[in-house]
Structure formats: structure tokens, C-alpha cells
PDB file of N, CA, C and O in Angstrom:
ATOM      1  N   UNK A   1     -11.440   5.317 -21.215  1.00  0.00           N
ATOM      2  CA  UNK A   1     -11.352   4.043 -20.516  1.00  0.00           C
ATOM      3  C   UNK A   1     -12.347   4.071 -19.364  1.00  0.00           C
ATOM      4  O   UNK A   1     -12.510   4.811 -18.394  1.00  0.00           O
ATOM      5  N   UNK A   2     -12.878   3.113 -19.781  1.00  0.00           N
ATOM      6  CA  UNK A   2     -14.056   2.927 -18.048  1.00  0.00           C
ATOM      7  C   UNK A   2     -13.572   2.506 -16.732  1.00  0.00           C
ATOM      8  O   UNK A   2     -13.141   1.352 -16.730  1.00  0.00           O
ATOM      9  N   UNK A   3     -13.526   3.099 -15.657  1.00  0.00           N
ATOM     10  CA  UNK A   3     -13.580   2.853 -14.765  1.00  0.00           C
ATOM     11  C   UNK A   3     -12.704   1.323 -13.875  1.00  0.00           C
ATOM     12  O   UNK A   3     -11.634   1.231 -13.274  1.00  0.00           O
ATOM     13  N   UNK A   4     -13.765   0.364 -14.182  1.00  0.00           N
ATOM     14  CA  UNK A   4     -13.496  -0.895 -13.980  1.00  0.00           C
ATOM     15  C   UNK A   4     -12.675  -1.066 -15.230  1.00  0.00           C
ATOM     16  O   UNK A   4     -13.183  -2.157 -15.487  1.00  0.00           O
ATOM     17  N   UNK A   5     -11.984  -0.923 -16.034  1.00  0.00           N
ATOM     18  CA  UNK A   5     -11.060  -1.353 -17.402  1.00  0.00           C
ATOM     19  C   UNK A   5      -9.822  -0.975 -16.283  1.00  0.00           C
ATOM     20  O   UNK A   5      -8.875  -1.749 -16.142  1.00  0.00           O
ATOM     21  N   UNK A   6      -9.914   0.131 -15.601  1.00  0.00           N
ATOM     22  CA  UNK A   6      -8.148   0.584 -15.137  1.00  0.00           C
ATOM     23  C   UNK A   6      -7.768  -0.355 -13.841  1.00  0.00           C
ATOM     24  O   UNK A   6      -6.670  -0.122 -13.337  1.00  0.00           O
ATOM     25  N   UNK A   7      -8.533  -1.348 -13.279  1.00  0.00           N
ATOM     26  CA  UNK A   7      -8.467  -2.323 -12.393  1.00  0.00           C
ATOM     27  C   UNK A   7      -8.845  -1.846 -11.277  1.00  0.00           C
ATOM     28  O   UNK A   7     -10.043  -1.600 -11.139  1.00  0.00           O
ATOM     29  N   UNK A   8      -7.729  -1.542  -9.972  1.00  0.00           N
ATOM     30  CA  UNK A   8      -7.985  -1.194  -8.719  1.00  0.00           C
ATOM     31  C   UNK A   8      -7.743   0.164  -9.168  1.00  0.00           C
ATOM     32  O   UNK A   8      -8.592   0.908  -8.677  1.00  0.00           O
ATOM     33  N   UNK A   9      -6.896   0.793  -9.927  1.00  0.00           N
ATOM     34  CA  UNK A   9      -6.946   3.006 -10.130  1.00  0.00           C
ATOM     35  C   UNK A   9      -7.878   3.066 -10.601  1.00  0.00           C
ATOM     36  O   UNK A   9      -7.992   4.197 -11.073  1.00  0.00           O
ATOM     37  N   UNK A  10      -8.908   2.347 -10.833  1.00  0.00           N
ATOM     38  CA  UNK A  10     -10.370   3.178 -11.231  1.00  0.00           C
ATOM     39  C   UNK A  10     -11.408   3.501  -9.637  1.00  0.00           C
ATOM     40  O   UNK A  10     -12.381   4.253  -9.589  1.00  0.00           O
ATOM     41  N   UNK A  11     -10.892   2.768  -8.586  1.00  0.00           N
ATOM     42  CA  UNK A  11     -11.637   3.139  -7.570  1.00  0.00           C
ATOM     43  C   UNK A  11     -10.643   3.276  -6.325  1.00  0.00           C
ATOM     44  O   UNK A  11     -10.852   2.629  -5.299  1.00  0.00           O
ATOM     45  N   UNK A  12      -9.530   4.163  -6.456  1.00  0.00           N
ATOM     46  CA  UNK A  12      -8.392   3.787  -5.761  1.00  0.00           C
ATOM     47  C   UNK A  12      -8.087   5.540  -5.317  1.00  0.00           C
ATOM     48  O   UNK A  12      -7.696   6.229  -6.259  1.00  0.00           O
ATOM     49  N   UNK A  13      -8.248   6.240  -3.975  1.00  0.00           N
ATOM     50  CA  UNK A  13      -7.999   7.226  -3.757  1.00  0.00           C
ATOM     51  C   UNK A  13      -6.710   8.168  -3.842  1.00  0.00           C
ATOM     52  O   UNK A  13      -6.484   9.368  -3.687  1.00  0.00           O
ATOM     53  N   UNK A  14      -6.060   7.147  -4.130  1.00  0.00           N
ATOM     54  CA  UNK A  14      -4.632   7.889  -4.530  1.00  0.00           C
ATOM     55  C   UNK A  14      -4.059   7.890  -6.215  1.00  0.00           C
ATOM     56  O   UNK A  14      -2.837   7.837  -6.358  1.00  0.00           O
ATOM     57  N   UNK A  15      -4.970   7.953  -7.519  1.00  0.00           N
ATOM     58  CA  UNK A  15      -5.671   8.504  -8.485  1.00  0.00           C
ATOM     59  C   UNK A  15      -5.457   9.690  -9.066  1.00  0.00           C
ATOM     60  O   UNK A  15      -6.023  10.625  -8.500  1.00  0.00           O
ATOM     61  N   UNK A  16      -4.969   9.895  -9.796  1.00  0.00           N
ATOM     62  CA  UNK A  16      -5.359  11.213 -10.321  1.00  0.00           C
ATOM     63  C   UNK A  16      -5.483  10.971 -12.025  1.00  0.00           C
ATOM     64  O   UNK A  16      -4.599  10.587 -12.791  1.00  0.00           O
ATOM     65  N   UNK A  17      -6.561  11.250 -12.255  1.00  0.00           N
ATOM     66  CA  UNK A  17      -6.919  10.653 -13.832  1.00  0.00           C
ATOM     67  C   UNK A  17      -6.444  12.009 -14.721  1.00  0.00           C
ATOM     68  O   UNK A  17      -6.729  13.166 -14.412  1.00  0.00           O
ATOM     69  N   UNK A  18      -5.656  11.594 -15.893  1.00  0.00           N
ATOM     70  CA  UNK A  18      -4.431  12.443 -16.748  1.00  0.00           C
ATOM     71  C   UNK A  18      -5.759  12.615 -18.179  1.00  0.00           C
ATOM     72  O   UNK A  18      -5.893  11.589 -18.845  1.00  0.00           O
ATOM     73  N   UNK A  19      -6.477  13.599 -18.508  1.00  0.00           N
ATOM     74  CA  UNK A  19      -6.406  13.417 -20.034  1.00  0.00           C
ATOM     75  C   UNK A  19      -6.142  14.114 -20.653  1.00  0.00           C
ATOM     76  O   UNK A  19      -6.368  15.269 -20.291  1.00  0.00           O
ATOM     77  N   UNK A  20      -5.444  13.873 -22.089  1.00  0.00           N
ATOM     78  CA  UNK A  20      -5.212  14.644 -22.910  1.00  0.00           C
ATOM     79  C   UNK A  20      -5.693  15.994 -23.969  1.00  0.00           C
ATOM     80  O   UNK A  20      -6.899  16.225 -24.049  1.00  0.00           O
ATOM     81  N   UNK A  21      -5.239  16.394 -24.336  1.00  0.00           N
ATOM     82  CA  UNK A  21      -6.014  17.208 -25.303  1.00  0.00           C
ATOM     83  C   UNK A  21      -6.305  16.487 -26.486  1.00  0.00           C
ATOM     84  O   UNK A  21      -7.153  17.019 -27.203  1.00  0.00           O
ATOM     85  N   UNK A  22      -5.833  15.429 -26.876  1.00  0.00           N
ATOM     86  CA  UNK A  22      -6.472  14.151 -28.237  1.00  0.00           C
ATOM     87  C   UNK A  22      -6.995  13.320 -27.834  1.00  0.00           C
ATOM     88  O   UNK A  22      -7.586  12.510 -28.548  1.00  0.00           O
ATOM     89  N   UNK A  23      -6.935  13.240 -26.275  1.00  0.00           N
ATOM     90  CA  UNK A  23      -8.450  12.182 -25.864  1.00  0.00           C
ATOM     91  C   UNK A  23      -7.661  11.463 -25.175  1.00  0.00           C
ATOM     92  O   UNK A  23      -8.078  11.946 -24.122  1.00  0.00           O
ATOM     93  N   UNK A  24      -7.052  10.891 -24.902  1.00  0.00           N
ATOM     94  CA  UNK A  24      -5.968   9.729 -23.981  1.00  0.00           C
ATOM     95  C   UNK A  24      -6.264  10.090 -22.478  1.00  0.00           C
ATOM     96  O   UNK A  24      -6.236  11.279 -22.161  1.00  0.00           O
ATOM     97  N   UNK A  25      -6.500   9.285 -21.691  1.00  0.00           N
ATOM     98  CA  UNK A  25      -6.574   8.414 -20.479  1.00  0.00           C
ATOM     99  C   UNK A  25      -5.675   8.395 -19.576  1.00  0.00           C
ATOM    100  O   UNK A  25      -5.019   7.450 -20.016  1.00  0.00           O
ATOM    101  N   UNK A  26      -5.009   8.788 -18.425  1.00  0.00           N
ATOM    102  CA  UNK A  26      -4.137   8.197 -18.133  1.00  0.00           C
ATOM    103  C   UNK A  26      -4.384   8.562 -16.387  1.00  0.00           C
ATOM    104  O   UNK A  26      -4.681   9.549 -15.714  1.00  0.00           O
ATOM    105  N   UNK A  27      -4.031   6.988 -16.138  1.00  0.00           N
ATOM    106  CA  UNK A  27      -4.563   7.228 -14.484  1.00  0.00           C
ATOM    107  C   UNK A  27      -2.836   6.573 -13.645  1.00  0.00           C
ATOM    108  O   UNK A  27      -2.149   5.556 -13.733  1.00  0.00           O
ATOM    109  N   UNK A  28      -2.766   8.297 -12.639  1.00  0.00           N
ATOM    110  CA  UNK A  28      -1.518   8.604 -12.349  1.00  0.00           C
ATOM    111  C   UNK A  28      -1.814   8.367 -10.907  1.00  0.00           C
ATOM    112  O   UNK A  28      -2.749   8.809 -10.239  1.00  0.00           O
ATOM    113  N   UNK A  29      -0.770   7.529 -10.536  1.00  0.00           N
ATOM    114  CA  UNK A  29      -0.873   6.818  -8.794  1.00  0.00           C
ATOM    115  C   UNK A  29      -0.043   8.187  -8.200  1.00  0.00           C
ATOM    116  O   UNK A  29       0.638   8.818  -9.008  1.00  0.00           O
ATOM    117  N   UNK A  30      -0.085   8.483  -7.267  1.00  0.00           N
ATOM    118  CA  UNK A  30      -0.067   9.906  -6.628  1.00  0.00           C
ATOM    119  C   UNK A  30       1.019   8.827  -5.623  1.00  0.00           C
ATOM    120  O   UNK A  30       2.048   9.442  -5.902  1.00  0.00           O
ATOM    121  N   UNK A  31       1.285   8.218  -5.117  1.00  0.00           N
ATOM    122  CA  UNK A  31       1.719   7.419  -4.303  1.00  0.00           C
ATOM    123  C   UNK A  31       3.578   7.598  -4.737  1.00  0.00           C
ATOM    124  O   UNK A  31       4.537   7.685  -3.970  1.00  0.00           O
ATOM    125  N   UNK A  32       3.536   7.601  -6.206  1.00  0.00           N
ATOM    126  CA  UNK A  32       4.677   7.979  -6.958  1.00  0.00           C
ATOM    127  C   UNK A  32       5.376   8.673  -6.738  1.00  0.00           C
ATOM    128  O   UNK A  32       6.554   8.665  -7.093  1.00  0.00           O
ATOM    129  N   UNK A  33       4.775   9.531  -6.034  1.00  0.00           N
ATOM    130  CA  UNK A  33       5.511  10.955  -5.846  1.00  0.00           C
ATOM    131  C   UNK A  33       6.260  10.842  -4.759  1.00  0.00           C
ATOM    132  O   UNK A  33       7.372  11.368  -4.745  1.00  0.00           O
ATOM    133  N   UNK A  34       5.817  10.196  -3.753  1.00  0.00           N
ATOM    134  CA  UNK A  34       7.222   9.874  -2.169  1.00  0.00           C
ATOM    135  C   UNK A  34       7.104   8.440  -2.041  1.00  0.00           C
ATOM    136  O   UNK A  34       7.340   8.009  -0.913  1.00  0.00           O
ATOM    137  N   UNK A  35       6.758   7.502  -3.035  1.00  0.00           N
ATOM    138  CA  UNK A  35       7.290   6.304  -1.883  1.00  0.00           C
ATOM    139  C   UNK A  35       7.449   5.538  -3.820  1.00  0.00           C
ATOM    140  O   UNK A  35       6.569   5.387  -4.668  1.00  0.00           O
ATOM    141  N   UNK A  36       9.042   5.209  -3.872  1.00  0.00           N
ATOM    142  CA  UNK A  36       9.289   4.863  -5.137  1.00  0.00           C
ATOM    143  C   UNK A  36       9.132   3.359  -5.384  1.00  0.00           C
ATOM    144  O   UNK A  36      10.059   2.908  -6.057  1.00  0.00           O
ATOM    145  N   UNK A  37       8.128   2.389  -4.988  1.00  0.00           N
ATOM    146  CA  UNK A  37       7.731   1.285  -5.095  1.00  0.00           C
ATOM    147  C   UNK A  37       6.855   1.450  -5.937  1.00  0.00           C
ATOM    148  O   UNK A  37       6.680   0.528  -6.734  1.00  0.00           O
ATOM    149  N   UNK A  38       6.131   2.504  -6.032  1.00  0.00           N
ATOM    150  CA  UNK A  38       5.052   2.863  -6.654  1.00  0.00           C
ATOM    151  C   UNK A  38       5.479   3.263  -8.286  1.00  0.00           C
ATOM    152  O   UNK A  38       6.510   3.866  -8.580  1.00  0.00           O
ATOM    153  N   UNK A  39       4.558   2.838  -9.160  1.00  0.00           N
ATOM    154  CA  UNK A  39       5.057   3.533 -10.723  1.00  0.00           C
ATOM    155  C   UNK A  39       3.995   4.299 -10.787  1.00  0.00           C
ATOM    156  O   UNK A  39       2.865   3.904 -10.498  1.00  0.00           O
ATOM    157  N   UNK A  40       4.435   6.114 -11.391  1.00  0.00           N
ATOM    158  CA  UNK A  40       3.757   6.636 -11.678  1.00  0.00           C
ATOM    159  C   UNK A  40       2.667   6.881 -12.643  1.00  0.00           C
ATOM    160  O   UNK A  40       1.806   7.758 -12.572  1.00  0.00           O
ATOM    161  N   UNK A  41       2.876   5.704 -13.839  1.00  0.00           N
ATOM    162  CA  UNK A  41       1.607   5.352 -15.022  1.00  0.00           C
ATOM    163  C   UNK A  41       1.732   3.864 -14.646  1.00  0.00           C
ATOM    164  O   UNK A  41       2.518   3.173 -15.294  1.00  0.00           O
ATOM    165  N   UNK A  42       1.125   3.405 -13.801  1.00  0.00           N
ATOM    166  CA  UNK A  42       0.722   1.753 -14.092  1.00  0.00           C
ATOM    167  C   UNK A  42       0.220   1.071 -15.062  1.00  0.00           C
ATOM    168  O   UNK A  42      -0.714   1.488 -15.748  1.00  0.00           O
ATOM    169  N   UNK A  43       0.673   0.173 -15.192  1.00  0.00           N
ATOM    170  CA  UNK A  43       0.279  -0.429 -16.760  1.00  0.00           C
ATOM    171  C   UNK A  43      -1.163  -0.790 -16.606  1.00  0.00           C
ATOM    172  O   UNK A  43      -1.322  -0.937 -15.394  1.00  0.00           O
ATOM    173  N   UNK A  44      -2.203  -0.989 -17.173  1.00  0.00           N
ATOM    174  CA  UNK A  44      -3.445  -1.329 -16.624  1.00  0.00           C
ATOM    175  C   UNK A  44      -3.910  -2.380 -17.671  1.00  0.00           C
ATOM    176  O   UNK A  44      -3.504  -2.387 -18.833  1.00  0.00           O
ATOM    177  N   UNK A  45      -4.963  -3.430 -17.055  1.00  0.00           N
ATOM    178  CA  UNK A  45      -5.356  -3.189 -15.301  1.00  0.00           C
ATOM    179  C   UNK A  45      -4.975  -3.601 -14.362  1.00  0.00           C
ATOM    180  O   UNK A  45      -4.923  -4.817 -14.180  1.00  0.00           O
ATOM    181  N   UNK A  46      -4.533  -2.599 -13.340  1.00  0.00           N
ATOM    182  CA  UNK A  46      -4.502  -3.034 -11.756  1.00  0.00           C
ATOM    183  C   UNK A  46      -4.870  -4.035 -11.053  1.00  0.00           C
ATOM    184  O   UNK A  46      -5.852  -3.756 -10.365  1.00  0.00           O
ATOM    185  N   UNK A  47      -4.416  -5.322 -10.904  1.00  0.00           N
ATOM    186  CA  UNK A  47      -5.655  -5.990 -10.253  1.00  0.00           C
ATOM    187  C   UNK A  47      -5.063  -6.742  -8.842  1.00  0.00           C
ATOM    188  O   UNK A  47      -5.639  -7.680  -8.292  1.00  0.00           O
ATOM    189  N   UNK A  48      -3.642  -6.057  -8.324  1.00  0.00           N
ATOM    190  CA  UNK A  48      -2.637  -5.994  -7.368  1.00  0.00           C
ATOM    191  C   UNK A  48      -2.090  -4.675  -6.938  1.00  0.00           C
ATOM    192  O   UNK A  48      -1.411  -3.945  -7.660  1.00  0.00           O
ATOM    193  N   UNK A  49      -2.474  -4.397  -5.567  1.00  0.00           N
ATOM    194  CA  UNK A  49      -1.247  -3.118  -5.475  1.00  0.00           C
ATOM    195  C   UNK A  49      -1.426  -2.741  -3.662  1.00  0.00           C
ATOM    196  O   UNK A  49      -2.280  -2.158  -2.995  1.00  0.00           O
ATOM    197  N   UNK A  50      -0.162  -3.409  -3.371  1.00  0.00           N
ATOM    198  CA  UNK A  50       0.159  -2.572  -1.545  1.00  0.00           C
ATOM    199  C   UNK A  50      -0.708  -1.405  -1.050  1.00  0.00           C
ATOM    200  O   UNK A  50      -1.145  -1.329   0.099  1.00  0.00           O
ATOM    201  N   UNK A  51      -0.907  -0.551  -1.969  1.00  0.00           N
ATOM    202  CA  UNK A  51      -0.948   0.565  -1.904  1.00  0.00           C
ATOM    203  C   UNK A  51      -2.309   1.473  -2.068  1.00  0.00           C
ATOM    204  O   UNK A  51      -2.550   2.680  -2.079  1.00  0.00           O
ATOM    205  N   UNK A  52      -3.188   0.078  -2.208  1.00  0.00           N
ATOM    206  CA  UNK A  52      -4.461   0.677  -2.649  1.00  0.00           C
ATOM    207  C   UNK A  52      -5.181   1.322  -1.389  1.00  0.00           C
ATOM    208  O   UNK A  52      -4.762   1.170  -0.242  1.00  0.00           O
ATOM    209  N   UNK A  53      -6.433   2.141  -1.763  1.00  0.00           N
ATOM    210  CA  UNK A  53      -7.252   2.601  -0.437  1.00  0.00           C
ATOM    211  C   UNK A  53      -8.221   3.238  -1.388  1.00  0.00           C
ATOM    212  O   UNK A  53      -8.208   4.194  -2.163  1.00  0.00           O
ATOM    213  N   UNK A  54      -9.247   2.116  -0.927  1.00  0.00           N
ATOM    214  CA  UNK A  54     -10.450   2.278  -1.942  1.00  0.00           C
ATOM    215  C   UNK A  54     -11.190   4.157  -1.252  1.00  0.00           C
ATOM    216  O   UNK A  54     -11.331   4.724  -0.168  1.00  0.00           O
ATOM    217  N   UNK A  55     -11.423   4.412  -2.560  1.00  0.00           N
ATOM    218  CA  UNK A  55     -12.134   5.960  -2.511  1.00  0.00           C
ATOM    219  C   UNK A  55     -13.738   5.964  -1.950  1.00  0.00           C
ATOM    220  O   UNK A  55     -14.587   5.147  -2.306  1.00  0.00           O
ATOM    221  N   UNK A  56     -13.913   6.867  -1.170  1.00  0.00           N
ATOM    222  CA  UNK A  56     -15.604   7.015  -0.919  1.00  0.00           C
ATOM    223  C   UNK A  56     -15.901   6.770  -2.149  1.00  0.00           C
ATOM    224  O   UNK A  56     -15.395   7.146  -3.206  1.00  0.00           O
ATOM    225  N   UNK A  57     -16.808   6.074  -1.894  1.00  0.00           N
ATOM    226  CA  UNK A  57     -18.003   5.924  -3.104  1.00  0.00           C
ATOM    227  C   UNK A  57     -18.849   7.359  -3.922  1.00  0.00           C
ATOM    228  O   UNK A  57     -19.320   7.489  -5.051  1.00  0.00           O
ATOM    229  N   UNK A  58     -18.756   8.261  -2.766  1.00  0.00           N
ATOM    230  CA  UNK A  58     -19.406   9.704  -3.023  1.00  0.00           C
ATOM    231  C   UNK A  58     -18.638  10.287  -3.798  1.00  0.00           C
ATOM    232  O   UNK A  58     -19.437  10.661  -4.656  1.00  0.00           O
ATOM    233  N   UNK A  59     -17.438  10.716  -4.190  1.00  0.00           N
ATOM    234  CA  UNK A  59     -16.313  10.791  -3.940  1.00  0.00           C
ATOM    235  C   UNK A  59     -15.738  10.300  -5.762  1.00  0.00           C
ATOM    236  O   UNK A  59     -15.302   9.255  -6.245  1.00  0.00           O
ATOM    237  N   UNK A  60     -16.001  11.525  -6.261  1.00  0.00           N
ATOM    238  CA  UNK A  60     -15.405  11.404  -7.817  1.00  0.00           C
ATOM    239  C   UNK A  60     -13.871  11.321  -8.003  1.00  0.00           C
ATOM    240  O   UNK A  60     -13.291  12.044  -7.193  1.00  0.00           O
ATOM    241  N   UNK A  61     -13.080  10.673  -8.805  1.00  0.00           N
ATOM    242  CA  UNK A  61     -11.631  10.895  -8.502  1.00  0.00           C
ATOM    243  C   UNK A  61     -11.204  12.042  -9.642  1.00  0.00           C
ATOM    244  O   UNK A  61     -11.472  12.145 -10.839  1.00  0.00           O
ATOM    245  N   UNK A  62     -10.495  12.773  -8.811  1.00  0.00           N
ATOM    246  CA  UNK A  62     -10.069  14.091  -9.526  1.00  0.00           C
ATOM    247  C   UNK A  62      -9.661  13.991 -10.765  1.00  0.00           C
ATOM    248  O   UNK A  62      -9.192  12.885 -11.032  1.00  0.00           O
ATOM    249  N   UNK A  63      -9.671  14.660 -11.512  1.00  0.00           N
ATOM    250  CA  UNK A  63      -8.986  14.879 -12.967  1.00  0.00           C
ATOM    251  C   UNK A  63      -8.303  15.983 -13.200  1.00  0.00           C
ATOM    252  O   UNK A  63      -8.798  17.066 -12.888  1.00  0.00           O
ATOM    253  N   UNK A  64      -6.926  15.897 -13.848  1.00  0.00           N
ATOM    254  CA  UNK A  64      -6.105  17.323 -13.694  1.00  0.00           C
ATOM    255  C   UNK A  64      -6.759  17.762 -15.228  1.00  0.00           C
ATOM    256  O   UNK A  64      -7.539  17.313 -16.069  1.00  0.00           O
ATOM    257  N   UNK A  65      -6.019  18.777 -15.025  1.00  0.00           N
ATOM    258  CA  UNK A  65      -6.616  20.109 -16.501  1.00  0.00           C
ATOM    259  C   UNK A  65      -5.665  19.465 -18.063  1.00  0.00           C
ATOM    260  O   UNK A  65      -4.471  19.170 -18.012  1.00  0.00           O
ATOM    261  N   UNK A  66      -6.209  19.398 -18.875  1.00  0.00           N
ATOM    262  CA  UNK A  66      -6.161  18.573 -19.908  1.00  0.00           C
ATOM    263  C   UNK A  66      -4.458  19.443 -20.263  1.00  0.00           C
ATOM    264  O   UNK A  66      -4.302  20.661 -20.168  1.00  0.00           O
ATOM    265  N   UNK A  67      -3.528  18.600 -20.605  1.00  0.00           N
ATOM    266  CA  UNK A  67      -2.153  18.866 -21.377  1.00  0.00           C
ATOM    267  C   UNK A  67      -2.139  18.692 -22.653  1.00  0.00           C
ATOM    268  O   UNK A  67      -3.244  18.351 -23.073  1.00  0.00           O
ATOM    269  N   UNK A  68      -1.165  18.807 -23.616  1.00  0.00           N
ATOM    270  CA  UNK A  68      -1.135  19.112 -24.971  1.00  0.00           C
ATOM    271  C   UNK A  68       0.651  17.935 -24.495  1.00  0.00           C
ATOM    272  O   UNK A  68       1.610  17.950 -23.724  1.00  0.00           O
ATOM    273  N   UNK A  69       0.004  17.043 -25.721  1.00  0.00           N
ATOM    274  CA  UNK A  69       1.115  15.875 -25.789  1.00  0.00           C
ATOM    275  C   UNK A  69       0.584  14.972 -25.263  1.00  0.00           C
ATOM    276  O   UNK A  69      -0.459  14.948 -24.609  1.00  0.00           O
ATOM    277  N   UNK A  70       1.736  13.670 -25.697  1.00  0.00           N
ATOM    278  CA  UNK A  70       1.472  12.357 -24.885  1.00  0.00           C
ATOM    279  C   UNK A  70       1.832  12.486 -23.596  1.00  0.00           C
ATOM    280  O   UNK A  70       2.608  13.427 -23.430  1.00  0.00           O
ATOM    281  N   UNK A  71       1.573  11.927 -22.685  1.00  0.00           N
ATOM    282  CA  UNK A  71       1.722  11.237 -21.619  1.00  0.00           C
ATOM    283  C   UNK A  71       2.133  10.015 -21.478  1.00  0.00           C
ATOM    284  O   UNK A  71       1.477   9.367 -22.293  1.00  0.00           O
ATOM    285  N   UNK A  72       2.936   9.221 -20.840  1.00  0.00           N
ATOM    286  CA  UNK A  72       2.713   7.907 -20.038  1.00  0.00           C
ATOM    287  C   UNK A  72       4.112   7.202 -19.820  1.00  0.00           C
ATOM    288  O   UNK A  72       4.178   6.138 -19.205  1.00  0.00           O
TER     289      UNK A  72
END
């Protein structure tokens, strides 16, 4: 999924992009984790959220180490 396809979690510092070991996508709001307004797989695309805080531009958004299974 590109970037601009995931709405505001494609340029959103609180991000953490999920992929799979069969290729799947999945961009995980970190926000989830202490403040439960937040859903931890947002349906996408984003194009609303309290919670956003756009990322440096410099500033790649992390990706965790690929899992075995679905996600979401």
C-alpha cells in the first residue's frame, strides 16, 4: 500500500507499519496502546483523526520485523 492510500497513517508519527511474511500491510497507530479512543488497525484511509502529528519529512516511519500470520 502506498503511502498516501493509508490517509493521514501514511505520514502520521505515531505509525508503526506491520508487514507480513505473505506481503500484507498493516499500519498500527501506537496511540492504541494508552489512550483507548484510538483503534489499533484503523480501517484505511485515514482522512480524520484527534490524534494525528504529522512526521518529519526526513524521517522514515518505522517498520517492525516481519510476523508469520495475519494481522489486523
Amino acid at each position: 500500500m502506498a503511502e498516501h492510500e493509508a490517509g493521514l497513517c501514511g505520514t502520521c508519527k505515531w505509525v508503526r507499519i506491520v508487514k507480513s511474511r505473505r506481503g500484507s500491510v498493516f499500519y498500527r497507530c501506537l496511540r492504541a496502546e494508552t489512550e483507548p479512543q484510538f483503534v489499533k488497525y484503523p480501517p484505511l484511509p485515514v482522512l480524520r483523526c484527534p490524534g494525528y502529528d504529522r512526521r518529519d519529512p526526513g524521517d522514515d516511519a518505522p517498520a517492525e520485523p516481519e510476523r508469520d500470520g495475519d494481522e489486523g
